[in-house]
N, C-alpha and C positions, 0 to 999 in steps of 0.2 A: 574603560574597556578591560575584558579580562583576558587573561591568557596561564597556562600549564608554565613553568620553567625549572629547571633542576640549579638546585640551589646550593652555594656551601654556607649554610647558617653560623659557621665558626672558625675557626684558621685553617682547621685542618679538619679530616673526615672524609667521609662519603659524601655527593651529590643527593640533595633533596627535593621529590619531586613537589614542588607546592602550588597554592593555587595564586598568583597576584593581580593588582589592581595596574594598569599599564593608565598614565597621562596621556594627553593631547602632546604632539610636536610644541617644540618650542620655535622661536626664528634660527634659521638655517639649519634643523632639524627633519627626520621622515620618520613617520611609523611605518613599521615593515611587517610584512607574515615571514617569517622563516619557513619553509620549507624541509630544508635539508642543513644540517650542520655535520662539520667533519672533527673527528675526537682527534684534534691536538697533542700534543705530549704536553706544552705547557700549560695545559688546564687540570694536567695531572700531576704534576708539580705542586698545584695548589693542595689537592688532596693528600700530600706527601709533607706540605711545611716546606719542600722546597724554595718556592716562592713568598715572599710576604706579601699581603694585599688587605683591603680592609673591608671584614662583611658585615650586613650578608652581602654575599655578590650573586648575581646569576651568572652560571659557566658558559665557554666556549663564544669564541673570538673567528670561527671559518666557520662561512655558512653563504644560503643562495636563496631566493624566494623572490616575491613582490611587491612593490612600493604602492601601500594605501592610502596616503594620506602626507602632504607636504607640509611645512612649518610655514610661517613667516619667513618672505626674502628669498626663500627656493624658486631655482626658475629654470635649472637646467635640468630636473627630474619632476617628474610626471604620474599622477598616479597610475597604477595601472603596469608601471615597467618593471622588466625583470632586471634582478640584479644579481652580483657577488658583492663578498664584502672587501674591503680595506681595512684593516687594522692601523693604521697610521692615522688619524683625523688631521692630514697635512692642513697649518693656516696658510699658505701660499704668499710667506709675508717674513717670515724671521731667516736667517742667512743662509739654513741650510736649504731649504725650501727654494729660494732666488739662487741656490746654485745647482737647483736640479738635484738634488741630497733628501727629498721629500721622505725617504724611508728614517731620516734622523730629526724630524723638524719637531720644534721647543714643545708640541703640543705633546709629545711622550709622555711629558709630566703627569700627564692624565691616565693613562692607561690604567694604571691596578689602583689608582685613587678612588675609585665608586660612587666617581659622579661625572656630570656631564662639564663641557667647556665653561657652563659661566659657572659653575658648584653648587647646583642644585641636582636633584635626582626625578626619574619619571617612574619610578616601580616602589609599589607598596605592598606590604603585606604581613600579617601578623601582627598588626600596629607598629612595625617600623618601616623606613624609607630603606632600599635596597639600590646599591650599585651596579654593573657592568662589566666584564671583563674584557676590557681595552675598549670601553663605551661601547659594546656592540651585543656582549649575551646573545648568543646564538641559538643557547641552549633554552631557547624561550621562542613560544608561538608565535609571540609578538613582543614586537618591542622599540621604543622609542631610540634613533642614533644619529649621530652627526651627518649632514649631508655629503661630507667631506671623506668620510667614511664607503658611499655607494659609488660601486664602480657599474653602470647599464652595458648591460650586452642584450644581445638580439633575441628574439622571443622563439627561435627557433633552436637555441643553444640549450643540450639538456640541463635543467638546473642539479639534477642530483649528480651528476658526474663533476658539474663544473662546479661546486660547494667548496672541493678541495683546491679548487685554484686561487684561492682567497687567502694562504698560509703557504702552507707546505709546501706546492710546488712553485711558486716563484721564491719561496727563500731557498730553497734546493736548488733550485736552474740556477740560482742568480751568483749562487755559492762557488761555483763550477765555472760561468757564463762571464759573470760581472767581477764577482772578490777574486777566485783562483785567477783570471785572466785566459783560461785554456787556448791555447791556439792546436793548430793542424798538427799533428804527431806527438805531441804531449802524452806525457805518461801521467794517470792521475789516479789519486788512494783517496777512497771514499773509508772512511771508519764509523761504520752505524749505518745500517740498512732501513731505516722505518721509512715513514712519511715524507722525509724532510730528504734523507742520504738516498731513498730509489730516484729523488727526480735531482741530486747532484748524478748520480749516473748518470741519468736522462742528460742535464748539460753538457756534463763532459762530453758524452758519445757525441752531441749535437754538433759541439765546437769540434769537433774534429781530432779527439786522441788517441793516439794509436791503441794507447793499453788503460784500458779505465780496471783498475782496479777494487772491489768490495771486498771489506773486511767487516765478517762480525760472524758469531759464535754459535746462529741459531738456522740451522740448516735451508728450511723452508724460505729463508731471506735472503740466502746465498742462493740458490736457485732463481730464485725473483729477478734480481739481481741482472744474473746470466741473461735473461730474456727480454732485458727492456736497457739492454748496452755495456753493461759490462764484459769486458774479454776473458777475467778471471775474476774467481772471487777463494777468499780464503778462511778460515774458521778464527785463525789467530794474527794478531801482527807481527808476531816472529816469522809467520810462514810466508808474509805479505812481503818480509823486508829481505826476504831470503830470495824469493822469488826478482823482485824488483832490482836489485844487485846484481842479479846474475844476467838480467834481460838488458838493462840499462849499461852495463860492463863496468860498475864499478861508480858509476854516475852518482844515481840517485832519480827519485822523482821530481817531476816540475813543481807537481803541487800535490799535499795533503790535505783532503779534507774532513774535518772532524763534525761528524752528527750522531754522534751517539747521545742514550738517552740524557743521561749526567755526564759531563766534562771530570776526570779525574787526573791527576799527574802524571798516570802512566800514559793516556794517550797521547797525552801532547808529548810525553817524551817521546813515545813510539814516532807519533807523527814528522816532529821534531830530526828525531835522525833518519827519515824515511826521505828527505826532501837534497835535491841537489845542492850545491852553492847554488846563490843567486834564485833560489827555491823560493816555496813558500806554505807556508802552513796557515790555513784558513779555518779560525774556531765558530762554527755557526751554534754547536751547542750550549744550553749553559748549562751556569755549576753552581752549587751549594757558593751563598755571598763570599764565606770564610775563607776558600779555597785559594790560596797564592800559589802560582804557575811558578816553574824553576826550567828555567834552560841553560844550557852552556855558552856562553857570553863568549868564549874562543872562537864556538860556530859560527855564534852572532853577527861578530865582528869580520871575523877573518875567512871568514866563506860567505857573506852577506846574505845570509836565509834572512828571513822576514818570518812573525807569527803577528797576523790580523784578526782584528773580529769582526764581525760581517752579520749585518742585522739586516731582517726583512729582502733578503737580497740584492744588499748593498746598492740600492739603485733607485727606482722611480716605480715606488709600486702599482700608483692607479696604472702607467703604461705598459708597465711590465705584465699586470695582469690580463690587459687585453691582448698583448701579444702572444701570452699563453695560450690563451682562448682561443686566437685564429690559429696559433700553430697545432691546437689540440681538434680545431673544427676543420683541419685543411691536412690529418691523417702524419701530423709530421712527427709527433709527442704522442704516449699514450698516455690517457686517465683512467680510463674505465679498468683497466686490469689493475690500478693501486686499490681498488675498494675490493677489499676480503670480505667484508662483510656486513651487514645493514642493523640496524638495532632501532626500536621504538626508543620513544625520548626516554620510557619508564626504565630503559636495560642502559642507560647511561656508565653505569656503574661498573657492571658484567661487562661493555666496551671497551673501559680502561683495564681492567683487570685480565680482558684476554690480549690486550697490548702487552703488558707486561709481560705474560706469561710468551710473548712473542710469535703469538698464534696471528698478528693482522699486522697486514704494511700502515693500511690508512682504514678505521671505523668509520661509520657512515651513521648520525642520526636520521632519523624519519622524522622532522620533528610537527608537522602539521596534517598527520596520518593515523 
């Protein structure tokens, strides 16, 4: 079968749109039509060197569409059903998985590897075999992925809104929800506004904190912001810590959370002295591999702050996404106002590029349009 997919042909670069050869399913495998993908930060990472991974790969890991065709040994999906995706390919067999930990289970190993569970690959082209990013390539018409990978929702769920509930807002909600722990009257600092930090607002406000705090530098996101839960937002984290002192009397916040694009040492120091004793500072971003965090071991100890990291939303993502999905289908959560803006698969590129430039909360491929 063929299909269109944007490509990174080498470590680093631009997205290439090319034409490939897509396989038949394997056993406990689906080929899918993507529909809709949502432009990640981490698939921009890739084009930055941030990330290492091994290509070619095809891009983007959040996406939404329909199930055509089952593998071998599939029996709880159908052709024909709509889905989201899961970036975790949980086996439902190694420890963290049997402790409900599915967002951490041993199959990670696979993600930016560029191949599938047994190490073989399903996409061809140019005369080489092509990878995956986190086995799922979104950013392809079609594409062969793990069965463990599709989460079914109902066929009356929009698929282009619900693309981004596949990433970003359940590591966001979950950030705030599950990692921060927020309870009722909590005060909490979001640092990084995009995709990932509007829906830790979104948690926070959910769980019930008094002051959800946004920080970050690019006005249009501090507005955002303001409208989907947050009580204040601030341009800087001196203005955020100034604020939060004065409101809290001297306290501190329950919890920091950090999503900003790249993880640097000044925010975790910010976030770091932003956080009460017995606080906590929650790193969902990441960083450059070389990056060694430095904090004050006094605070550490003797005010017993905590700094965690918090992957996929620290929890159970195939449930967490369908929880998403009813609380987004039953008016509780919004999604449709995180999508700035829509792009053909061919503006991949121009996507990432007005992320950066801070012009979009969450990009929107079109990719079977």
């Amino acid at each position: 079968m063929k299909t269109k997919a944007a490509v990174m042909w080498k470590e680093t670069g631009p997205f290439e749109i090319s034409d490939l050869t897509v396989d038949p399913p394997g056993p406990e495998e689906v080929l899918v039509r993507f529909d809709y993908a949502g432009l990640c930060h981490t698939d921009e990472h890739m084009r930055n060197g941030d990330i290492g991974f091994n290509p070619p790969m095809v891009g983007g890991h959040e996406g939404s569409g329909v199930v055509e065709e089952v593998g071998p040994g599939v029996t709880h999906i159908q052709p024909g059903d709509h889905f989201v995706t899961s970036w975790m390919p949980y086996c439902g067999r190694c420890r963290f998985c049997l402790t409900g930990q599915t967002n951490l289970c041993d199959n990670g190993q696979y993600l930016m590897s560029g191949t599938m569970l047994d190490g073989t690959q399903r996409l061809h082209g140019r005369g080489q075999k092509l990878g995956s990013v986190d086995l799922l390539g979104t950013f392809s018409q079609r594409n062969v992925i793990p069965a463990s990978c599709v989460v079914v929702i109902e066929k009356h769920v929009p698929l282009d809104t619900i693309a981004i509930a596949a990433c970003g807002v359940p590591t966001g909600f979950g950030s705030a929800v599950t990692a921060a722990d927020t309870r009722p009257g909590d005060i909490t600092v979001v640092y990084g506004i995009g995709g990932i930090g509007i829906n830790a607002v979104q948690g926070a406000a959910f769980a019930g904190a008094k002051l959800v705090i946004a920080v970050d530098p690019v006005e249009f996101k501090r507005t955002t912001a303001l409208t989907l839960g947050a009580t204040h937002a601030f341009a800087s984290a001196e203005e955020a810590h100034e604020f939060v002192w004065s409101e809290s009397r001297g306290v501190g916040a329950d919890a920091a959370i950090i999503t900003v694009g790249l993880v640097d040492k000044k925010v975790v120091s910010d976030a770091f002295s932003m956080i009460r004793k017995g606080g906590v500072v929650v790193v969902t971003a990441v960083a450059n591999p070389e990056l060694m965090i430095e904090i004050p071991s006094f605070e550490l100890t003797l005010y017993q702050k905590r700094l965690i990291g918090s992957l996929f939303g620290s929890g159970n993502p195939h449930n967490d996404i369908r929880k998403i999905v009813d609380l987004y289908m039953r008016g509780k959560i919004k999604l449709d106002e995180l999508i700035t803006r829509r792009y053909p698969l061919e503006e991949v590129n121009q996507g990432y590029d007005d992320m950066l430039a801070g012009l979009n909360i969450r990009g929107l491929l079109e990719i079977s349009h």
